[in-house]
Steps between C-alpha positions, in 0.01 A plus 500: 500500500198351688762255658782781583199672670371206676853456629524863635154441670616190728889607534722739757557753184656256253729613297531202262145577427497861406841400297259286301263770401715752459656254242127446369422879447839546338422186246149686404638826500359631728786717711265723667357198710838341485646834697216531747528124573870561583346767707270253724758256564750810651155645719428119574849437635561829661156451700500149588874416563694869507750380189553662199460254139793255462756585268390269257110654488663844485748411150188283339329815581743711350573259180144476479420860475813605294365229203892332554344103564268275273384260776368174326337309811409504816823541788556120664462645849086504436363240668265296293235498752429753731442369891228694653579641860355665767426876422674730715286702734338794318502854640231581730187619323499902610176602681316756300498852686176563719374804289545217216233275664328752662407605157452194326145561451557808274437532170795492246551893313306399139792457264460752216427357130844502287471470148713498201914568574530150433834596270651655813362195773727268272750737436499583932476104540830446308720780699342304813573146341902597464490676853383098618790342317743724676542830281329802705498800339246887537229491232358883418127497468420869362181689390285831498283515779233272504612271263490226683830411612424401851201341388701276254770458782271372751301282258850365452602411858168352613526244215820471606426476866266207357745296304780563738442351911842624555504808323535834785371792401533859646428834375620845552329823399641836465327814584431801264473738823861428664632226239815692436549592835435167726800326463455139367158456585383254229778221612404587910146379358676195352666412803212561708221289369861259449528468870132452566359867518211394353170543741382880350566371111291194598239710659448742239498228209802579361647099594312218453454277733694237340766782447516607840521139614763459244723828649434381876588161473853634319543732738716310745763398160485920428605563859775308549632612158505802636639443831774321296520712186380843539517583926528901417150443290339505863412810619565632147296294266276337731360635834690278762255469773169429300739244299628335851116495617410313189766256500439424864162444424493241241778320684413561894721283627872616569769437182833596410357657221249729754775549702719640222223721367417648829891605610533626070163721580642638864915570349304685163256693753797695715709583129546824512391641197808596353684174572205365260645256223568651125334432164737297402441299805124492468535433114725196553254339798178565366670316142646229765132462664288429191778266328493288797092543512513385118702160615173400653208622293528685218415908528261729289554828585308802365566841537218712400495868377848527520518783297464671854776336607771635691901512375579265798222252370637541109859452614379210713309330211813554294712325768264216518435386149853472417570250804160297498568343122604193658211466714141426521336881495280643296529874556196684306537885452197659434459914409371722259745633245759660674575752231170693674653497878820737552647505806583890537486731204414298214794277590569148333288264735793295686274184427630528143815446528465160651245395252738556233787367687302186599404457074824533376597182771193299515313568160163538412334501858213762457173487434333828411135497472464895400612276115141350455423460150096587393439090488575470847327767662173407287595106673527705803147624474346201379628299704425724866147527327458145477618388853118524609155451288412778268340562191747767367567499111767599285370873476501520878848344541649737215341819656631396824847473340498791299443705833735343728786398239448151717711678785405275781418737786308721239331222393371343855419826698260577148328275515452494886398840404204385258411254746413780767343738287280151293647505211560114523335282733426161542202299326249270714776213380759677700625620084654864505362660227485888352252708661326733298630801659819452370684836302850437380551874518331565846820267644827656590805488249747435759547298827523795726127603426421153529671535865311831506156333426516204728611779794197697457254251605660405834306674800655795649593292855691282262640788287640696811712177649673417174550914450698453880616172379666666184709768709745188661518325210442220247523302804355614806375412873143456586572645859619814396220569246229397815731740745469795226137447411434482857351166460435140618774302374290242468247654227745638317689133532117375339506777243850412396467132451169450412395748303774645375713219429285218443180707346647779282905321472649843557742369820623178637606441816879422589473361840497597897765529745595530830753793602524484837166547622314661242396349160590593194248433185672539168316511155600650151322601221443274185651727300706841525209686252278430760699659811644752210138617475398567827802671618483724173185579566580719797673843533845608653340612800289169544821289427723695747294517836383085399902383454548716832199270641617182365913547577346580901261214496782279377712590745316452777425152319855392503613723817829361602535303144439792330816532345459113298252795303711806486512537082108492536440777818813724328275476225187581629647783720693676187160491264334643807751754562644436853906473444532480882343123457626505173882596563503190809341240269740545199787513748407122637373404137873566406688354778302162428605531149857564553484214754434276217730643254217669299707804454302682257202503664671612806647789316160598329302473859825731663460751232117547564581522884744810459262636214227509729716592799528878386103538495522430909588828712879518536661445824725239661310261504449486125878580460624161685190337304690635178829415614420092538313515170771682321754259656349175383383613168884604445600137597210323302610729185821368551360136380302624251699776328826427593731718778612762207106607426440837532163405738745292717726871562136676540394274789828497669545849455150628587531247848847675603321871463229361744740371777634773502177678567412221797833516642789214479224254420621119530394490137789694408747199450297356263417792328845577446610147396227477244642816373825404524398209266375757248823622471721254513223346218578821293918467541484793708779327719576814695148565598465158598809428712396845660175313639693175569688698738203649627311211573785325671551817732129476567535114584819580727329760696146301546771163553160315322578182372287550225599755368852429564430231233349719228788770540818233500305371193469846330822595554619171394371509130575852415863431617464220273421738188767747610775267424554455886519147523673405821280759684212362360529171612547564834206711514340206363617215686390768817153491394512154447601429885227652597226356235235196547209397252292434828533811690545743209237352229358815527738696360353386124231648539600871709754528258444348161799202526623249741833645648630170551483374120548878429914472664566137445415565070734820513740336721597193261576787264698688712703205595579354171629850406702527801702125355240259711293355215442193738345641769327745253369173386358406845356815580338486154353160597344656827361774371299298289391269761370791757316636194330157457417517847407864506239403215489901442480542128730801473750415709529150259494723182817707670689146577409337175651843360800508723547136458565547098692759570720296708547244219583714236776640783579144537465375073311260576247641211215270488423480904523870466224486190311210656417758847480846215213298309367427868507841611327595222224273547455505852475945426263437223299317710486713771519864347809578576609734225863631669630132545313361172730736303823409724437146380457608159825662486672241664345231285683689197797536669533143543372369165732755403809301669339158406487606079110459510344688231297797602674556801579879420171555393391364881715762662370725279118460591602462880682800515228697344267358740737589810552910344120478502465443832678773629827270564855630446681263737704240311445705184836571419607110580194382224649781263837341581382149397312630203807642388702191513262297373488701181845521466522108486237501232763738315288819523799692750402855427194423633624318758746737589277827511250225783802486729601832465135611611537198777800729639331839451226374686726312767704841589178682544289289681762304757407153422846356455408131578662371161701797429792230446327313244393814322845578433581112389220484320597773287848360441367175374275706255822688368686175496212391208499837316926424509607803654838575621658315818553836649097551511418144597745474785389838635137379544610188661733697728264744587293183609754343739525852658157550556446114635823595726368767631164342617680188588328288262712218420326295287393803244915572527531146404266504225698838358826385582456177316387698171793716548759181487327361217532856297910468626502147418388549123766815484804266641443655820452148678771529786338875637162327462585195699646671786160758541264216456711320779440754735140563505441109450725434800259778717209263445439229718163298413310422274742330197232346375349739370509612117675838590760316670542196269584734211755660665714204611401376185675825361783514750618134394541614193677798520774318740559288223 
């Protein structure tokens, strides 16, 4: 292995050599280092000569891994000696930052003592050992507060830091005061000290040196994987003109890469914000960003207090750990049990879900330190006790544990209480010892009154800034408390760091900024008891006029950036009663979160708005504020409830009430089509081609392209469930005409789904109804491409739908299931309840037609799911299915009484898009149950005249081709061959499909 090395060392990426060691890990059995060997040679090759491995690397690779080759020597092709040559020029050494050398004189933070949690080191080090040899995965570190799980993590990734020169690490933290509602804010953290943000961590002590030296010098590798990988990131993720000014300034002189950055930073800056990219989007190019990263230095990532997290942060963690187990990331979790932490109303934390999810794929990959037997906690205590000179005995240490339970925080802040009040000190041989004013019973019996203790003897000065402090948060700004106290910044700066950080350990500081030109000084208290203290300790009045103080102070901080803060200042402004502030703040908090797909929180931050809305004096100005809430809460419930909720008709309905209070408002088109939506989502067909109408006279009389598009799309679909097929698709096709992704990307986002994906998915339907099943195919194809490029998750989950839908209309049954099981995945993911069900159903309906067991049982759970949501649309066609399906599996009185429900439901509510396969359907059920060929035939011919009458050929196909079969097996075959002829003749493409295979399958033999 030396040798194979040696050879790698002197050569142009040889892939002889790493051949040879991957054949010398495989022989000691060793495939871990085997696979990340393979993994070298791929990054060697792709960096140094822009290939990909041979074929013969990538099938030893593959026999290698897959145990199918017992390799007995050494290949030939290794040279017996290896021929040293000239090394190839290494890349330029990057110059440490100035604030870097500037500060090289300053003193390294003191690393805090770690002691015992030498189970869960080893048991961390092996999760990070298989991340190395290729197989990332998320690791859950969990624990009550202050047990010491971001001790034991941190412990962890400085030795690892140590061990490791290539190892890149980055950390996120989540925030108990706006967690839930700051979309993704641990991985912006990542990405940020990723991409060099690194100068305030380093100031405040939170790097290292030797860390920050470590992120800066891999900065240049994270940018162009973003530039290459993840381009909406910028001005999403990461801040695009600090991130240009720091890339510029490690490399000054003028590179492609630069050049690249700086036109990415300048197209992101003039987005508009709702032509911003999608989850799914961001999800897939952040995932893109760190696997590329990983190629050249493994990651160890940490996300801390994630228990705070918000649902986009949970949904992206769940995204990432199921495409980085190939890869070299370490993702570490860290959060107190999330069974305390509910969302709203005692709700199931949304965090569980993916912990369970990621056990039942990955294993055992948890380690809970709240399950500490008595042995280790006394360890615990013995072995913090021990980490300096004392002369404690065994009755000392036992006491000690007996109070604290060996609860780390309990156990430190104690006895930095007895220090204070002398009962320990230090001997004249530096030895703590007992004191002999020591009382057991004079100490507090729980951490809080140790919190309580160690408060009391700061000085009132001190006292009164982290009272101010408190009121913003667990992290706060130095500035503002200085601005409130009326104070020097630079005392309270002093009293911050010195005393109250390094002296009495209650804060740490988190860096300084610039923001344009005014600093920004961040810290954050050491623990939430301590902020939880002083902010409890003051009354509603106190706590209302200081959050009115702090929300002013920060926004004249951040002035024109003040909405990168808007969660905190809405905040701040509702706890200190001012909903004018209060109202604005939400209402840009929740356009930033729908901009990034976050559509809960969106929802939540709307709802507040309009809650707080009816406090203000009523007049029109607060009625057009109403009006563009209620219109984009409607649209955001639309994702997150499905169009059939009863909230969705609320919004829609409340918005149309205030137009017409304003006037004709221009709101009014979307108000109606989001109602319209409702409707049709509830099978009220009438109501909803009623509004198509509408909208489309509304479009004619404005002649505004835009809306032009959203009416000929309205009416288009509800045509489409009416039966009206030939209308439909010119309606369609119209809309169509007049669609682009580039000019109308918008759309998504004003109204819930891309038109253009919207048409083309209903239009490949439409055709292949109308006897066009090939360019139903085409159309099919396109819609899913423009949803690819739309990256807007629920106009995907609509054409993964549609698409299954189209291949259960065409039989081709496992496509269909293939894009059901994606649907359902891609609406799971994204918490999309109306289209998870659709998939559901469909999924059933297909395993249904493939014989899969459990199939009925499928469309029974997805149909439930879709009733639940408010949903009648497409009801009676599911009931139709259900219906058939149980007549196959011989239960036809059941299956009978489904489809006569199906055409209850069909006459009532107007959706007659299948009305010809309800009635075929039910003839093939009779045909099992053996009833007469009176009843069979009159199902089938009540098909063909249906299909005839909406001029759908290829459903009168499918009828008419049941029909001959029923003549052929009553000696009928002449009369059967001469009606199939006829509608087979009207059909002029598409004869290779299965519809139209059987039938000249069938025809040939009846002319025979």
């Amino acid at each position: 292995m030396d040798w194979g090395e040696q050879w790698i060392a002197y050569g142009e990426a040889p892939e002889p050599a790493y051949r040879a060691l991957m054949i010398a890990y495989h022989q000691l059995g060793d495939t871990s280092k085997m696979i990340a060997t393979y993994q070298r040679c791929q990054e060697a090759l792709q960096e140094v000569l822009g290939v990909e491995p041979s074929t013969q690397t990538e099938e030893l690779y593959t026999q290698l891994k897959e145990g199918k080759v017992e390799i007995v020597g050494i290949p030939p092709e290794i040279p017996e000696k290896v021929i040293p040559k000239a090394p190839r020029p290494q890349e330029s050494v990057p110059k440490p930052p100035a604030f870097l050398e500037e500060g090289s004189d300053l003193v390294e933070a003191e690393r805090p003592p770690f002691v015992a949690r030498e189970h869960e080191i080893l048991k961390l080090e092996e999760f990070l050992e298989n991340a190395l040899s290729g197989r990332g995965q998320v690791v859950f570190v969990t624990g009550n507060a202050g047990s010491g799980k971001t001790a034991l993590v941190m412990e962890f990734a400085h030795r690892s830091q140590e061990k490791l020169q290539d190892l890149v690490l980055s950390i996120g933290l989540c925030s108990s005061l706006t967690g839930i509602s700051d979309p993704y804010l641990p991985f912006r953290e990542i990405l940020g000290l990723l991409t060099g943000d690194i100068e305030a961590k380093w100031l405040s002590g939170g790097l290292s040196t030797n860390h920050a030296l470590r992120l800066w010098e891999f900065m240049p590798r994270a940018v162009q994987s973003l530039v290459n990988e993840g381009p909406d990131l910028v001005g999403s993720f990461v801040l695009g003109t600090p991130l240009l000014s720091r890339f510029q300034s490690q490399l000054p002189e003028d590179t492609d890469w630069s050049s690249q950055l700086s036109r990415l930073v300048e197209r992101n800056a003039v987005i508009q914000m709702d032509q911003s990219p999608q989850q799914k989007d961001l999800f897939e190019q952040y995932t893109r960003v760190l696997q590329t990263m990983s190629r050249r230095s493994p990651l160890l990532l940490i996300l801390d207090d994630f228990q705070w997290a918000d649902l986009g942060s949970i949904n992206l963690l769940f995204h990432l750990g199921r495409q980085i187990t190939d890869r070299r990331i370490l993702l570490l979790c860290v959060h107190r049990p999330v069974e305390e932490y509910s969302k709203l109303d005692q709700a199931r934390h949304p965090l569980l879900r993916t912990i369970s999810e990621f056990k039942r794929i990955f294993g055992d990959i948890q380690l809970d330190l709240s399950q500490v037997d008595e042995t280790e906690s006394m360890t615990f205590i013995d072995a913090f006790l021990n980490t300096e000179p004392n002369q404690f005995e065994a009755d000392f240490r036992n006491e000690l544990f007996r109070h604290t339970g060996g609860h780390p925080l309990f156990t430190i802040e104690l006895l930095r209480a007895m220090e204070e009040r002398g009962d320990i000190f230090r001997d004249e041989k530096d030895r703590w010892v007992i004191g002999p004013t020591l009382n057991w019973s004079d100490l507090p019996s729980r951490v809080e009154g140790v919190v309580e203790e160690r408060v009391s003897r700061l000085g009132e000065e001190l006292r009164e800034v982290l009272t101010v402090a408190s009121v913003e948060g667990e992290k706060f700004t130095a500035e503002v408390a200085a601005n409130i106290l009326k104070a020097d910044v630079r005392e309270i700066l002093s009293s911050l760091s010195r005393k109250l950080d390094k002296q009495h350990r209650l804060v740490s500081a988190m860096g300084s900024r610039r923001l344009a030109s005014r600093r920004i000084s961040e810290y954050r208290f050491r623990h939430l008891l301590f902020q939880k203290h002083f902010y409890n300790g003051l009354d509603a009045i106190e706590r209302a006029y200081l959050h009115e103080h702090v929300g002013t102070e920060l926004e004249k901080l951040y002035d024109d950036n003040a909405s990168e803060i808007a969660v905190q200042l809405a905040q701040h402004f509702d706890t200190a009663g001012v909903p004018e502030k209060t109202v604005m703040y939400l209402h840009i908090a929740a356009e930033r979160a729908k901009r990034l797909s976050a559509n809960e929180e969106a929802v939540a931050h709307f709802k507040r708005a309009l809650e707080l809305l009816q406090t203000l004096p009523p007049g029109l100005e607060r009625t057009r504020q109403e009006l563009t809430l209620q219109t984009s809460l409607g649209v955001a419930l639309v994702a997150t409830e499905g169009y059939a909720a009863q909230e969705v008709e609320e919004a829609f309905t409340r918005a149309q009430e205030l137009c017409e209070e304003v006037g004709e408002d221009p709101q009014l088109f979307s108000v109606l089509y989001g109602l319209r939506a409702f409707h049709l989502a509830r099978a009220n067909c009438a109501k909803a081609h009623e509004i198509s109408k509408r909208l489309l006279r509304m479009a004619q009389i404005s002649e505004d392209l835009d809306l032009f598009i959203e009416a000929e799309q309205a009416m288009g679909t509800i045509l489409f469930y009416l039966g009206e097929f030939e209308e439909s698709r010119r309606h369609l096709e119209e809309c169509l005409e007049l669609y682009s992704l580039d000019h109308h990307r918008t759309h998504a986002l004003r109204y819930g789904q891309d038109p253009g994906v919207t048409c083309l998915s209903y239009l490949a339907l439409v055709l292949w109804c109308l006897g066009y099943p090939d360019e139903g195919l085409q159309k099919n194809q396109e819609a899913m491409a423009l949803a690819e490029q739309a990256a807007h998750p629920f106009s995907m989950a609509l054409a993964l739908n549609f698409s299954a839908m189209f291949f259960h209309c065409y039989r081709d049954f496992q496509k269909g299931l293939d894009y059901a099981e994606q649907a359902v995945s891609l609406s799971g993911a994204h918490n999309l309840p109306f289209f998870w069900a659709m998939g559901r159903s469909l999924q059933g309906v297909l395993m249904v037609e493939l014989e899969v067991e459990d199939g009925l049982e499928f469309l029974r759970e997805g149909l439930g799911i879709w009733l639940a949501t408010g949903a009648e649309l497409g009801r009676s066609q599911f009931l139709t299915f259900l219906g058939w399906g149980l007549g196959l599996s011989g239960e036809t009185e059941e299956g009978l009484g489904s489809i006569e429900e199906a055409q209850k439901l069909m006459h009532e509510t107007g959706d007659r898009m299948m009305e010809a396969e309800l009635h075929r359907l039910k003839g093939e059920v009779l045909k099992v149950q053996e009833a007469s060929l009176e009843e069979v035939q009159a199902c089938y011919d009540q098909a063909i005249g249906v299909a005839q009458r909406q001029g759908a050929k290829l459903l009168e196909l499918r009828a008419t081709a049941d029909l001959a079969r029923l003549w052929r097996d009553h000696g009928r075959e002449k009369r059967a061959l001469k009606r199939l002829g006829e509608i087979y003749g009207e059909i002029s493409e598409g004869l290779d499909s299965l519809d139209l295979r059987d039938a000249g399958a069938l025809l040939e033999e009846l002319s025979q």
